[in-house]
Each structure stands twice: as structure tokens, then as C-alpha cells.
Residue frames as a rotation matrix with the C-alpha (Angstrom) as fourth column:
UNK 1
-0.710 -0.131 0.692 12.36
-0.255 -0.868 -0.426 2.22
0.656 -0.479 0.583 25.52
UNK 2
-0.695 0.417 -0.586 10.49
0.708 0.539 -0.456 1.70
0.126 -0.732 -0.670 28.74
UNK 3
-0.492 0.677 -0.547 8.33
-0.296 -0.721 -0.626 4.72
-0.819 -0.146 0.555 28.28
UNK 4
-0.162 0.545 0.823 5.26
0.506 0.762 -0.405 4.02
-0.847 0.351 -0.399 26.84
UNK 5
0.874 0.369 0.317 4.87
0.486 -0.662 -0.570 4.84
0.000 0.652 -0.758 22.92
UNK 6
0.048 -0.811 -0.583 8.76
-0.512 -0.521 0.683 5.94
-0.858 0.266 -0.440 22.82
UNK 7
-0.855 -0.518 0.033 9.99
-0.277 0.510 0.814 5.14
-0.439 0.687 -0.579 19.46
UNK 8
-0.355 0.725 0.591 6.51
0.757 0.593 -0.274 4.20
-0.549 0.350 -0.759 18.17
UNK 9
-0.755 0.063 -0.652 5.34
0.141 -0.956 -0.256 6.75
-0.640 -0.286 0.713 15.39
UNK 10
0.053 0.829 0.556 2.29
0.679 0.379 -0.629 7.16
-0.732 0.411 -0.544 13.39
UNK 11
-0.818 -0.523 -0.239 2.43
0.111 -0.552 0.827 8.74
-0.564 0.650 0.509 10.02
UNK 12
0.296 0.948 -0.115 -0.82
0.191 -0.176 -0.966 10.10
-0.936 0.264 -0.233 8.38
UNK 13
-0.970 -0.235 -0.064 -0.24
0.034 -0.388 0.921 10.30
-0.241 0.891 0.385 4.24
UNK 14
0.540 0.841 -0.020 -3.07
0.082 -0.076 -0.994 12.17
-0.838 0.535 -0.110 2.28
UNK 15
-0.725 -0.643 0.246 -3.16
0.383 -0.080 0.920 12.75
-0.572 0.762 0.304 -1.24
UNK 16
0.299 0.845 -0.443 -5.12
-0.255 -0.376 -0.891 14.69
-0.919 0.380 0.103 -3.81
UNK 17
-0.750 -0.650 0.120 -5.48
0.139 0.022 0.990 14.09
-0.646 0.760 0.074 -7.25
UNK 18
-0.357 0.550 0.755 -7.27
0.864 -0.113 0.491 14.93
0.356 0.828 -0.434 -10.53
UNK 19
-0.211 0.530 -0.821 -8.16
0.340 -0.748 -0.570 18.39
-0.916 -0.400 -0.022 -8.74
UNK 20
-0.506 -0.150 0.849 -8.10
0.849 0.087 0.521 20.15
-0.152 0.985 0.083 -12.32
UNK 21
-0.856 -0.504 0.111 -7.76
0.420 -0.805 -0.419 23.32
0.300 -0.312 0.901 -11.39
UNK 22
-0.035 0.954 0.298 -10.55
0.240 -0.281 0.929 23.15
0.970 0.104 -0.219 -9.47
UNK 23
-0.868 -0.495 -0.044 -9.12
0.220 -0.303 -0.927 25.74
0.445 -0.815 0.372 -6.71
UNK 24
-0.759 0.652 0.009 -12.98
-0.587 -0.678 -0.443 27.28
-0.282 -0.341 0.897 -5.89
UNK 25
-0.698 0.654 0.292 -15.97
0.508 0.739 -0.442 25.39
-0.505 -0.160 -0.848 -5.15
UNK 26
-0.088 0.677 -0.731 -17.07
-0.804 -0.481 -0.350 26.47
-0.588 0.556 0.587 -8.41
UNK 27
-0.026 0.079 0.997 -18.53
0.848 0.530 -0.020 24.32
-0.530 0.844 -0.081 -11.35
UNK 28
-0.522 0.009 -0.853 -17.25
-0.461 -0.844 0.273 26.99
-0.718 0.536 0.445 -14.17
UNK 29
-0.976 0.171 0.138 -19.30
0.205 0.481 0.852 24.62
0.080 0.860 -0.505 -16.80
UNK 30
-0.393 0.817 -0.422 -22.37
0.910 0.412 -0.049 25.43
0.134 -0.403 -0.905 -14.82
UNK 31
-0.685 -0.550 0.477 -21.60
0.320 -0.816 -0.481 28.68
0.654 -0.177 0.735 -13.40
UNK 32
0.532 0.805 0.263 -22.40
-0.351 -0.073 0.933 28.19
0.771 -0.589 0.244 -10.42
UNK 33
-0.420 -0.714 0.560 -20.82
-0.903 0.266 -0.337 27.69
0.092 -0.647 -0.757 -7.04
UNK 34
0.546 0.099 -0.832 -20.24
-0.444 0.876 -0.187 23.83
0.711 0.471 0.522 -6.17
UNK 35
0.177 -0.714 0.677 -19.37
-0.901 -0.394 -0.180 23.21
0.395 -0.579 -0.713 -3.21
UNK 36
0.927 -0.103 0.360 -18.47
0.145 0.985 -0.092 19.48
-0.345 0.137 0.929 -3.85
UNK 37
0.372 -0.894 0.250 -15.11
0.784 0.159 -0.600 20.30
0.496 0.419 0.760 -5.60
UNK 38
0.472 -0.622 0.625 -12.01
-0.166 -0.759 -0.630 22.90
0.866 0.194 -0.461 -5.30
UNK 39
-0.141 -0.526 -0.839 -9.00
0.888 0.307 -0.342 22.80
0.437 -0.793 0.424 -2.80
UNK 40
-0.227 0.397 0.889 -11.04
-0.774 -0.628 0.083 25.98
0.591 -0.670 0.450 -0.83
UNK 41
0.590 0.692 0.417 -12.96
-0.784 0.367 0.500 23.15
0.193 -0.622 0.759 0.44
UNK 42
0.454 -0.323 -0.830 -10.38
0.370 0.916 -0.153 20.44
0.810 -0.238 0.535 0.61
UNK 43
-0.569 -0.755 0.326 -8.13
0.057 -0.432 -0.900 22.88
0.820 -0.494 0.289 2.79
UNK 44
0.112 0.357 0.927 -10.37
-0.976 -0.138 0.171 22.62
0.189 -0.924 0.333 5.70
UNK 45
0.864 0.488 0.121 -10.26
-0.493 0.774 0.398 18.85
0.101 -0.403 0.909 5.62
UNK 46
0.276 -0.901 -0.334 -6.36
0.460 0.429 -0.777 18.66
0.844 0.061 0.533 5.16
UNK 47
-0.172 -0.154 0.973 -6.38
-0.762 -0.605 -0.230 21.09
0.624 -0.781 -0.013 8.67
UNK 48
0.593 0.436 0.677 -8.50
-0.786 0.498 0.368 18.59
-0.177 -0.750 0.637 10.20
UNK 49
0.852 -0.163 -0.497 -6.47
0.090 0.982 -0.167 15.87
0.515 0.098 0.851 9.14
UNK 50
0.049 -0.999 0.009 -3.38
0.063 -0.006 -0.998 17.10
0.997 0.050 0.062 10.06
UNK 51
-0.110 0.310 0.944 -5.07
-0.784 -0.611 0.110 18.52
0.611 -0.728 0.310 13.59
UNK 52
0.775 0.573 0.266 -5.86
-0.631 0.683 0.369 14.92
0.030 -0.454 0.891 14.37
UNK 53
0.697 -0.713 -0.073 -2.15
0.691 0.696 -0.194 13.47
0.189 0.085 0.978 13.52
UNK 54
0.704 -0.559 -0.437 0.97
-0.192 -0.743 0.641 14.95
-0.683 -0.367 -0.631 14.58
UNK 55
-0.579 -0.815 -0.025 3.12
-0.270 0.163 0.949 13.45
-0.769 0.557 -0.315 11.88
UNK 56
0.682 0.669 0.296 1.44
0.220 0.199 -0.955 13.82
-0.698 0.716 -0.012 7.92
UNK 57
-0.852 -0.500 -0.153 2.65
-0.122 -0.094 0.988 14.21
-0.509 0.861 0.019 4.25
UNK 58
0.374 0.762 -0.529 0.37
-0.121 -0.526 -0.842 15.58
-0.920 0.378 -0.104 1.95
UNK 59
-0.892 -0.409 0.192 1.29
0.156 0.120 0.980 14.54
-0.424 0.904 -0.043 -1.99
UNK 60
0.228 0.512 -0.828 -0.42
-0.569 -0.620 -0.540 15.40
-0.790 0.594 0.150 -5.20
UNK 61
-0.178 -0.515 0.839 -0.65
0.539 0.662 0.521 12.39
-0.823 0.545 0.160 -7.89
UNK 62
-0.819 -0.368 0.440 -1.25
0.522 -0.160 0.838 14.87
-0.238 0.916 0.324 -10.85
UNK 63
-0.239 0.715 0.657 -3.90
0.832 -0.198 0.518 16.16
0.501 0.670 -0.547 -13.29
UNK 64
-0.028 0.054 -0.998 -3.90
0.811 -0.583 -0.055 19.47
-0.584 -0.811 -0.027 -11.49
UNK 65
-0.886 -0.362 -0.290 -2.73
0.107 -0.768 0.632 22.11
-0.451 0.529 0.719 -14.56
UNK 66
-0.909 0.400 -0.118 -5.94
-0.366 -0.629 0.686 21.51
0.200 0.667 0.718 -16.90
UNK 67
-0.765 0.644 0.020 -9.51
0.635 0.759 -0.142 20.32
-0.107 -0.096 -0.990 -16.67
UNK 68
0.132 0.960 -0.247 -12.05
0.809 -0.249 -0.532 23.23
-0.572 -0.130 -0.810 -16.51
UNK 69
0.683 -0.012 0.730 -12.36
0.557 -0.638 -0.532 26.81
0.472 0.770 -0.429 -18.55
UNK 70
0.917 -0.397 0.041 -10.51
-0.269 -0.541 0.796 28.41
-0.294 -0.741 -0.603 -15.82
UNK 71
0.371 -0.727 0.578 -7.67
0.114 0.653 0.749 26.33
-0.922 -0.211 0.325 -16.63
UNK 72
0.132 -0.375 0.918 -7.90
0.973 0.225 -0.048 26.69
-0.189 0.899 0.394 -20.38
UNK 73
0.999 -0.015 0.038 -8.26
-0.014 -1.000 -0.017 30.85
0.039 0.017 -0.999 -19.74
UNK 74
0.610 -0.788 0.081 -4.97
-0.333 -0.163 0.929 30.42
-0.719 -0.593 -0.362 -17.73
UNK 75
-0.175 -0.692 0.700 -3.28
0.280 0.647 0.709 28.02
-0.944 0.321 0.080 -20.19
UNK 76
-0.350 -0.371 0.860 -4.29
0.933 -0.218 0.286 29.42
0.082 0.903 0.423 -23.72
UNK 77
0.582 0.431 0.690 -5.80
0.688 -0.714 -0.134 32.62
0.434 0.552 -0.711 -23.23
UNK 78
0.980 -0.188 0.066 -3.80
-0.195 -0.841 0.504 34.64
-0.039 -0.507 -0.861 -20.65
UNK 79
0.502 -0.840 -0.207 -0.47
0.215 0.353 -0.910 32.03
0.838 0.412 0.358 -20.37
UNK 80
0.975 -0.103 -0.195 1.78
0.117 -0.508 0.853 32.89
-0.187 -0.855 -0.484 -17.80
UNK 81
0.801 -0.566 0.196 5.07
-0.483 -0.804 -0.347 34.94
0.354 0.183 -0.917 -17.71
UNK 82
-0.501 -0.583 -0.639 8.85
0.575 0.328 -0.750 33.60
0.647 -0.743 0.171 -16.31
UNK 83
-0.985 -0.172 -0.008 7.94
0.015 -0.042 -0.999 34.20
0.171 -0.984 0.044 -12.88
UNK 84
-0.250 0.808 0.534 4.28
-0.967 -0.230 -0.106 34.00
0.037 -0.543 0.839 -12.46
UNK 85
-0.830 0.325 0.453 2.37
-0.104 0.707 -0.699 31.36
-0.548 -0.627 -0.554 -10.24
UNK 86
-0.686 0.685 -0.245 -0.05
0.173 0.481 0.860 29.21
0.707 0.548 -0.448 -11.54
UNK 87
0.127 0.978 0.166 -3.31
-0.672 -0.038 0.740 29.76
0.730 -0.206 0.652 -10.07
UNK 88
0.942 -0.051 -0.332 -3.36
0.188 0.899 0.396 25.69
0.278 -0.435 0.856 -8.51
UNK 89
0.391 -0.905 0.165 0.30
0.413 0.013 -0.911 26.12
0.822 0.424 0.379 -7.93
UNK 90
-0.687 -0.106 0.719 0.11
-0.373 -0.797 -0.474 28.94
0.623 -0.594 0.508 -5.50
UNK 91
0.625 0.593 0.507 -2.88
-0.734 0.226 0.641 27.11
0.266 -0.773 0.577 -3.49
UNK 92
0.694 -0.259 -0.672 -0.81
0.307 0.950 -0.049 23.76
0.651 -0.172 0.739 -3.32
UNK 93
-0.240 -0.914 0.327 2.06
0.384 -0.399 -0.833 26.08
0.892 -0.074 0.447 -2.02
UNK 94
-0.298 0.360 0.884 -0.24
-0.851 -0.519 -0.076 27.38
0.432 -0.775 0.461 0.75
UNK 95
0.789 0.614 -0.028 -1.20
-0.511 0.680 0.526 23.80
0.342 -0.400 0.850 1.72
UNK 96
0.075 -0.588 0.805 2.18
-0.757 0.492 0.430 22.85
-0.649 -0.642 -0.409 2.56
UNK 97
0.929 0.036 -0.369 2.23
-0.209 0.873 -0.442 20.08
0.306 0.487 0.818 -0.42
UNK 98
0.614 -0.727 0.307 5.03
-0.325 0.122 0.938 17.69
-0.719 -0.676 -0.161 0.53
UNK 99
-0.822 -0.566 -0.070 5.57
-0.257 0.257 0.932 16.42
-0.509 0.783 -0.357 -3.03
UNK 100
0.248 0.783 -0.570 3.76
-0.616 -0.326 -0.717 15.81
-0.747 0.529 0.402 -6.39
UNK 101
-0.520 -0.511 0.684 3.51
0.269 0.663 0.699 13.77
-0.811 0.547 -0.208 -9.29
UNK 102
-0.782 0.324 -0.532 2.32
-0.587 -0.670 0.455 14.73
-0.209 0.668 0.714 -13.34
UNK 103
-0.085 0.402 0.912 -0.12
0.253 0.893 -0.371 13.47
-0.964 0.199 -0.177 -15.01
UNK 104
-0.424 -0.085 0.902 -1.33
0.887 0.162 0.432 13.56
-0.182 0.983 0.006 -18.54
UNK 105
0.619 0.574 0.536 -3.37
0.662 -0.748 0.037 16.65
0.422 0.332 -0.843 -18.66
UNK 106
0.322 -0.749 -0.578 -0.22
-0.035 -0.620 0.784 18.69
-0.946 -0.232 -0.226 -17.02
UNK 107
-0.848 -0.474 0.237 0.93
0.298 -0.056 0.953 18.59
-0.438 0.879 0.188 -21.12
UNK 108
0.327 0.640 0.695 -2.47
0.910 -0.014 -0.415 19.71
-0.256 0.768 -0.587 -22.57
UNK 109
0.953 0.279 -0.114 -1.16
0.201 -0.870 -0.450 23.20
-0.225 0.406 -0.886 -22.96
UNK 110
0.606 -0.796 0.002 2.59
-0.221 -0.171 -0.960 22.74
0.764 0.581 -0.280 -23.87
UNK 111
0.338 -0.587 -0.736 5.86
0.879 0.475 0.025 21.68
0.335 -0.655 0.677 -22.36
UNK 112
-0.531 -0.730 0.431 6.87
0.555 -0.683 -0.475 25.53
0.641 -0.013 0.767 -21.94
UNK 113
0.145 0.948 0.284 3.70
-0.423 -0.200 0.884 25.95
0.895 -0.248 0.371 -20.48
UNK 114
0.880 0.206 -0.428 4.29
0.234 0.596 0.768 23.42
0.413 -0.776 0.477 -17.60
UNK 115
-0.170 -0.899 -0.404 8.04
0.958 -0.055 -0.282 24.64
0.231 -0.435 0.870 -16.81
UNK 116
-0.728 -0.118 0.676 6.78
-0.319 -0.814 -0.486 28.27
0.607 -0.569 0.554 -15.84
UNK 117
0.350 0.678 0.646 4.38
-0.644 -0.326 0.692 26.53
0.680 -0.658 0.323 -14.15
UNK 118
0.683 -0.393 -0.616 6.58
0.663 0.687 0.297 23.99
0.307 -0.611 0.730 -11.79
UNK 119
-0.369 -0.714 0.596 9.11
0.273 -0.696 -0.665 26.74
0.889 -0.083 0.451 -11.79
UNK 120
-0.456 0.159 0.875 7.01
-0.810 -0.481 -0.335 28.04
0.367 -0.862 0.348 -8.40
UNK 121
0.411 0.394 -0.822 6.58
0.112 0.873 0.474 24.65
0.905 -0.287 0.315 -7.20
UNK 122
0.253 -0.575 0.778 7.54
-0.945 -0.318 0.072 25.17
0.206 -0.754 -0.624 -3.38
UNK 123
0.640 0.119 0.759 7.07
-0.350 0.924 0.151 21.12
-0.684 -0.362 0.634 -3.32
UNK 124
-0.853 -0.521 0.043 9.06
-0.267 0.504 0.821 18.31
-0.449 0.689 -0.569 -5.63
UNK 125
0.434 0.793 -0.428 7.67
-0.783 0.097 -0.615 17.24
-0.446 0.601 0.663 -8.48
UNK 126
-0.397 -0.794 0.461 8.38
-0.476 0.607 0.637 13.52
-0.785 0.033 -0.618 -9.71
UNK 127
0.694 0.689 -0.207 8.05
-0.536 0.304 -0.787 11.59
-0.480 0.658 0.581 -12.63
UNK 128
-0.274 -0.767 0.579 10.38
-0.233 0.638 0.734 8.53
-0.933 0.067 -0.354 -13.56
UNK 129
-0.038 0.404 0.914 7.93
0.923 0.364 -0.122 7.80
-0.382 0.839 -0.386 -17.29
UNK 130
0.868 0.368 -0.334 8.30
0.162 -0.845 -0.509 11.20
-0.470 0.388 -0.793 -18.42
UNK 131
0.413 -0.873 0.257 11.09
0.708 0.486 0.512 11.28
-0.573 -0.030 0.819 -20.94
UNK 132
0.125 -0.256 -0.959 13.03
-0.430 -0.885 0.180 14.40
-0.894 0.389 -0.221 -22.48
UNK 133
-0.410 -0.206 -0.889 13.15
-0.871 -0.201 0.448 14.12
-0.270 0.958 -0.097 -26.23
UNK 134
-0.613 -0.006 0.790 10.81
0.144 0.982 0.119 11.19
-0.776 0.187 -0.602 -26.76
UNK 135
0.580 0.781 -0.233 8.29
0.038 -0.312 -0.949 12.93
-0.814 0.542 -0.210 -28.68
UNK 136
0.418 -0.569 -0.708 11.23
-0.864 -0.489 -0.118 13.69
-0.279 0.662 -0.696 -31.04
UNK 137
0.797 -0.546 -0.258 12.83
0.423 0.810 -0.407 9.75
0.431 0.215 0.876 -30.98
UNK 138
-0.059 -0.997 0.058 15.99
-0.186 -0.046 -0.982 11.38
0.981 -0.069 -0.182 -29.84
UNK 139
0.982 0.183 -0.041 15.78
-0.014 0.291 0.957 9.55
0.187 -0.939 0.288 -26.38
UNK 140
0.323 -0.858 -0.400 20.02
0.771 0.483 -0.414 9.15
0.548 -0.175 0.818 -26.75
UNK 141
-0.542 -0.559 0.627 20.42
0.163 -0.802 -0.574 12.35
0.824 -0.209 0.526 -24.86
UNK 142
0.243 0.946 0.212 17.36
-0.096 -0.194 0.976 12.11
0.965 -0.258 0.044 -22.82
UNK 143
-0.961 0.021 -0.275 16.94
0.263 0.375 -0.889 12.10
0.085 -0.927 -0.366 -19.11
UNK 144
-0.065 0.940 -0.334 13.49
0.981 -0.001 -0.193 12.54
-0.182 -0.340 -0.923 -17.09
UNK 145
0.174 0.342 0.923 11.50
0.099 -0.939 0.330 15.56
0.980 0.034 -0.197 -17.90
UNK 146
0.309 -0.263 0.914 11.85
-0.834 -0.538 0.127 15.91
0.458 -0.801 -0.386 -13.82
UNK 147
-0.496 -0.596 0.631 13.62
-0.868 0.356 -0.346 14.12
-0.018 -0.719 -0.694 -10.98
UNK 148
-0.410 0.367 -0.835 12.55
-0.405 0.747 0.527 10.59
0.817 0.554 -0.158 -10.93
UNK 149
0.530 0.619 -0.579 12.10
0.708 0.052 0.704 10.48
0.466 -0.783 -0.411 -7.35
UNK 150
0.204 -0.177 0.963 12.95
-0.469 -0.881 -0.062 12.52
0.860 -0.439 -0.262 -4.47
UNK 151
-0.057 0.140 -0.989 14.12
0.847 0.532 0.026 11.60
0.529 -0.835 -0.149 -0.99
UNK 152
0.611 0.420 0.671 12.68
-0.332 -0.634 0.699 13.91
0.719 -0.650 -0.248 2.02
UNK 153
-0.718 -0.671 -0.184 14.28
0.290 -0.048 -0.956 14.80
0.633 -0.740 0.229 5.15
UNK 154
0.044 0.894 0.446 11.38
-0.107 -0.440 0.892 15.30
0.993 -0.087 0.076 7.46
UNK 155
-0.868 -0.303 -0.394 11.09
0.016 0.775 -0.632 14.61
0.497 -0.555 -0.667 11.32
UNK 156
0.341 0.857 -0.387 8.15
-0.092 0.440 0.893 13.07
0.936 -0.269 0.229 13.05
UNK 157
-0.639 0.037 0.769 7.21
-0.769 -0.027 -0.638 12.86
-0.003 -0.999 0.046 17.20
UNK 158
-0.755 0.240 -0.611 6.68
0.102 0.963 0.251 9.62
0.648 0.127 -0.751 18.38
UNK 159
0.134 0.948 0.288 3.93
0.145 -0.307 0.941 9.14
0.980 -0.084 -0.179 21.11
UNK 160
0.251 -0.394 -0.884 6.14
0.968 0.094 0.233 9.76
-0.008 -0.914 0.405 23.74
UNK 161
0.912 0.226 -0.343 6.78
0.175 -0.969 -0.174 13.25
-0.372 0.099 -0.923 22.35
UNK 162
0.259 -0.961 -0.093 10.31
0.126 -0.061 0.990 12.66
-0.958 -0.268 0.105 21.23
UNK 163
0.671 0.486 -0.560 11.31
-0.508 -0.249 -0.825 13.62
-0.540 0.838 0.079 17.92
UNK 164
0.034 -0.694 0.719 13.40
0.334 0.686 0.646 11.60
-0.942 0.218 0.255 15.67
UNK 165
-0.214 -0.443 -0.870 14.49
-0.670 -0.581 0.461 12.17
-0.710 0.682 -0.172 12.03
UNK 166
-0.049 0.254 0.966 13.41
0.535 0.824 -0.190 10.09
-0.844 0.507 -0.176 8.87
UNK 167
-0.599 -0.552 -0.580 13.77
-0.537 -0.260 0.802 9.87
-0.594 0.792 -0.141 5.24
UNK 168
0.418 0.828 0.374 10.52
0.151 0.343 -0.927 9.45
-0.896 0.444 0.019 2.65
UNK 169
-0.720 -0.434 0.542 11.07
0.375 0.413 0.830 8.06
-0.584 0.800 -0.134 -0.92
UNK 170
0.640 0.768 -0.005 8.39
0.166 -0.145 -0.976 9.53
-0.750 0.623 -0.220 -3.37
């Protein structure tokens, strides 16, 4: 293209991870506010990031369900119903998360536990090493505990302002 910056597009990927349900720049071991952790305080810096790029994706490599007391309140003491939102769950959902991935503490409080809490995932959630019935050996029926990847439909504006269509693997 003879306009400058057609067809040329920049792509901005962030990612969070280990948040452990630290949604509030609290330290709940301390009790006290902290205003070093919690996605209160990351959400201003995923605004600015995005404010500075026109074309982002925003992923989430795990550890997100347990880590602090907050987490274990939610996960053994209160639990959560079919249809209620995790705590972290609902903030990722407000951040626009473009996709996600487990980790190991997403199992500290059960596998029935973690399906009411993906259940209000507005984002995918992938995991290709997570296998259905391995704990059990009975892997001959198994497939992934979720989708192994995902492919996105998204479209992005080059620096010419045109927009174009494109397809992300995660």
C-alpha cells in the first residue's frame, strides 16, 4: 500500500498471573491495605496500556482461584452456588480478559469447585495438560479438563486506520 503504515499493525499482549485472588490492594495476612498487589490497582495500568496501543490482548496464565484467606473464605467456607461469580472471576470479566490459562492452585479447593467457578468465565479458558479422569487412571475416556486451545476472531487497525481481521491461537 502506498499510504504510509497501511497494512502495518502493532499488537500490544499483556498478561497477569499468580494474582491469587488478590482483587484489593489488600494484604489479608497483614490486614492491612497494600497497595503493591490486587487487580484494583492493576486495572489502571491495563487502561493505560491499552490507551497507549490501539490493538491489545490481555490473557491470564493462572493461579488466580486460591492464594490468600479471602480465597480460602470463598473456596471452603462460603463455596459458591450454580450460578454465582467468583469474586476474581467477575473482576477479570470487567477487564475485558481475552483468554486464560489454569494453574495448580485453581484445584486447591476441588474440581466442582473450579467448574462453578469458570462457568462465568466471559473469557476462554485453556489447558492442553489438564486431563479428565487421570487422577482416577481411567485416562481411556478422557479428554482435556477444558479446550486445549482456542482460536480468536479479533480485528486490529493498522496505522493507517484501516481495520483488518485476524485470528490468535492461545
Amino acid at each position: 500500500a502506498s499510504a504510509q503504515g497501511a497494512g502495518r499493525v502493532k499488537l500490544r499482549l499483556m498478561a497477569t498471573t499468580d494474582a491469587h485472588v488478590h482483587v484489593y490492594p489488600y494484604d489479608y495476612y497483614r490486614d492491612m491495605e497494600d497497595h503493591t498487589v490486587g487487580l484494583s490497582k492493576v486495572a489502571a495500568l491495563i487502561d493505560a496500556a491499552r490507551a497507549e496501543a490501539k490493538n491489545s490482548l490481555l490473557f491470564d496464565n493462572g493461579d488466580f482461584v486460591q492464594g490468600n484467606p479471602l480465597g480460602d473464605l470463598i473456596g471452603y467456607e462460603r463455596g459458591l452456588k450454580d450460578g454465582d461469580e467468583h469474586l476474581m472471576i467477575r473482576a477479570m470479566n470487567a477487564l475485558r480478559y481475552d483468554g486464560g490459562t489454569l494453574g495448580n492452585h485453581e484445584f486447591n479447593y476441588g474440581v466442582p469447585f473450579l467448574d462453578k467457578v469458570l462457568a462465568k468465565a466471559a473469557f476462554p479458558v485453556v489447558s492442553a495438560n489438564v486431563v479428565k479422569g487421570a487422577a482416577t487412571g481411567d485416562i481411556r475416556r478422557a479428554g482435556t479438563y477444558v479446550k486445549p486451545y482456542v482460536i480468536l476472531d479479533r480485528t486490529v487497525t493498522d496505522e493507517a486506520g484501516a481495520n483488518h481481521p485476524i485470528k490468535v491461537g492461545v
